[in-house]
N, C-alpha and C positions, 0 to 999 in steps of 0.2 A: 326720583324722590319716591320712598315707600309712602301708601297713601295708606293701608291699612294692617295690621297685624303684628302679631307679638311687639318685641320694644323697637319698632318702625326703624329695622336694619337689615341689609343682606347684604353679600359680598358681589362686588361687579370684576369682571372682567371683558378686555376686548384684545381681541388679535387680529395681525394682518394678514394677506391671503398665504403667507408665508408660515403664518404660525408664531411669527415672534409677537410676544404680549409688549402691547403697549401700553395699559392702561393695570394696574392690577388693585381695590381696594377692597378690606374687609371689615364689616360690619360698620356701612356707612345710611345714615338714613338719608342726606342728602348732598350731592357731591357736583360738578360740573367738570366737564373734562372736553379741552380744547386743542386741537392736532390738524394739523396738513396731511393730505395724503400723499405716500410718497410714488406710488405707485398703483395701477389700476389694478379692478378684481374685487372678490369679496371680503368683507371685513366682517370679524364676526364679535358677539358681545354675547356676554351672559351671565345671569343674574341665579345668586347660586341662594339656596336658605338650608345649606347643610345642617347647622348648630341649632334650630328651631322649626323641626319637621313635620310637628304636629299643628303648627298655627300657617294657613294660609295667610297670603301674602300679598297687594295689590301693590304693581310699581308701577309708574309712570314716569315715560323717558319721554326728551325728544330730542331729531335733529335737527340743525339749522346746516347746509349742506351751501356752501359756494357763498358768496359776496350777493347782497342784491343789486339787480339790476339796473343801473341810472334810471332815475326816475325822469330828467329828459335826455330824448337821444343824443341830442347834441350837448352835452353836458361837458364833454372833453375841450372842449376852445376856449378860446385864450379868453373874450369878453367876459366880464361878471356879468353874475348873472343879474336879470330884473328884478322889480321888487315885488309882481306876482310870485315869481320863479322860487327869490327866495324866501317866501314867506307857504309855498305849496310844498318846497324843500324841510322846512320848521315844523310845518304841521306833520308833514309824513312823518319825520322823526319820533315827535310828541304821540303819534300811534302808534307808533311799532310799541314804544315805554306803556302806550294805556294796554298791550296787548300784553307784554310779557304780565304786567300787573293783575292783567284779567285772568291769566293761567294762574299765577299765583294764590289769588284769593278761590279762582275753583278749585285746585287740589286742597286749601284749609278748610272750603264747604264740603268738601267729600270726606275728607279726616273726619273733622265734625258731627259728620249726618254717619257714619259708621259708628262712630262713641256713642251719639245716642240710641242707634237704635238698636249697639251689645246692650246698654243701659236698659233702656226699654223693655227686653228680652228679659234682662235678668230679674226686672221689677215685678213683670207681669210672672217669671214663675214664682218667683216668692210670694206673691198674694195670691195667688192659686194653691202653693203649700202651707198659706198663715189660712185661709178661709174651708181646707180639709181638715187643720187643725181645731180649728173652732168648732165644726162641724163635729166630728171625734169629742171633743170634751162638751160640747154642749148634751147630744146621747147622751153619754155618761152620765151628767149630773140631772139628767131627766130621771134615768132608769135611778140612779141612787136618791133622788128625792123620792120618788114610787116606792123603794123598797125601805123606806120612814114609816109610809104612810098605809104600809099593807098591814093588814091583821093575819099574822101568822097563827094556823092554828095548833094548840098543843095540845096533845094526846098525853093522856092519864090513866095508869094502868093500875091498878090495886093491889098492891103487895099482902099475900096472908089472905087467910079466907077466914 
């Protein structure tokens, strides 16, 4: 998911140690992409902002990598399970969901807290450049009120003797 910059897009790619692309999208702001691996090695990903070079870019990924682990060992037998069992089974589920939720609502607090504080930025130089401005005219109509109120003096010279 782009978290911050220009209109919250860039191109992803991911390849396997092979080189053949498996994933290829362009100008996505938020995308999920789910695969088996088919063979061991490095796999590689990359997040491209060719078409908007001048605007930095925050992304944030993640992976979720393998199956989780039975939450009890014996979990593969035949018996159902108990009604501790399956009510510590219910809650764990119910966490993983308040988890992905909790990710979620952090990157909308981070978008957020970036818009305000461009906002911020752009507020404060504008009253920095309304308050030289006042400054500049305010001078001015001091000095041109002063020159109202000055006695110029005029020189008279006598024509003809």
């Amino acid at each position: 998911q782009v978290i911050t910059g220009g209109h919250y897009d860039v191109d992803c790619r991911l390849e396997d140690p092979d080189g053949v692309v498996l994933y290829k999208e362009m100008k996505k702001q938020y995308d999920s992409f789910t695969f088996t691996a088919s063979r061991n090695g490095t796999y590689k990903f990359c997040f491209s902002n060719e078409f908007s070079t001048f605007t930095h870019k925050t992304v944030y990924f993640d992976f979720q990598v393998g199956e989780d682990p039975p939450l009890f060992p014996s979990e593969n037998r035949v018996t159902a399970l108990t009604q501790m069992e399956s009510a510590c089974v219910s809650i764990h589920e119910a966490l993983k969901s308040v988890i992905d939720y909790q990710t979620h609502f952090r990157l909308r607090e981070a978008q957020g807290r970036s818009r305000a504080e461009d906002l911020n930025t752009r507020v404060a130089y504008w009253s920095i450049g309304e308050a030289i401005i006042l400054l500049v005219v305010s001078i001015g109509q001091v000095f041109l009120l002063k020159s109202f109120f000055s006695d110029k003096r005029t020189t008279t010279t006598r024509v003809g003797s």
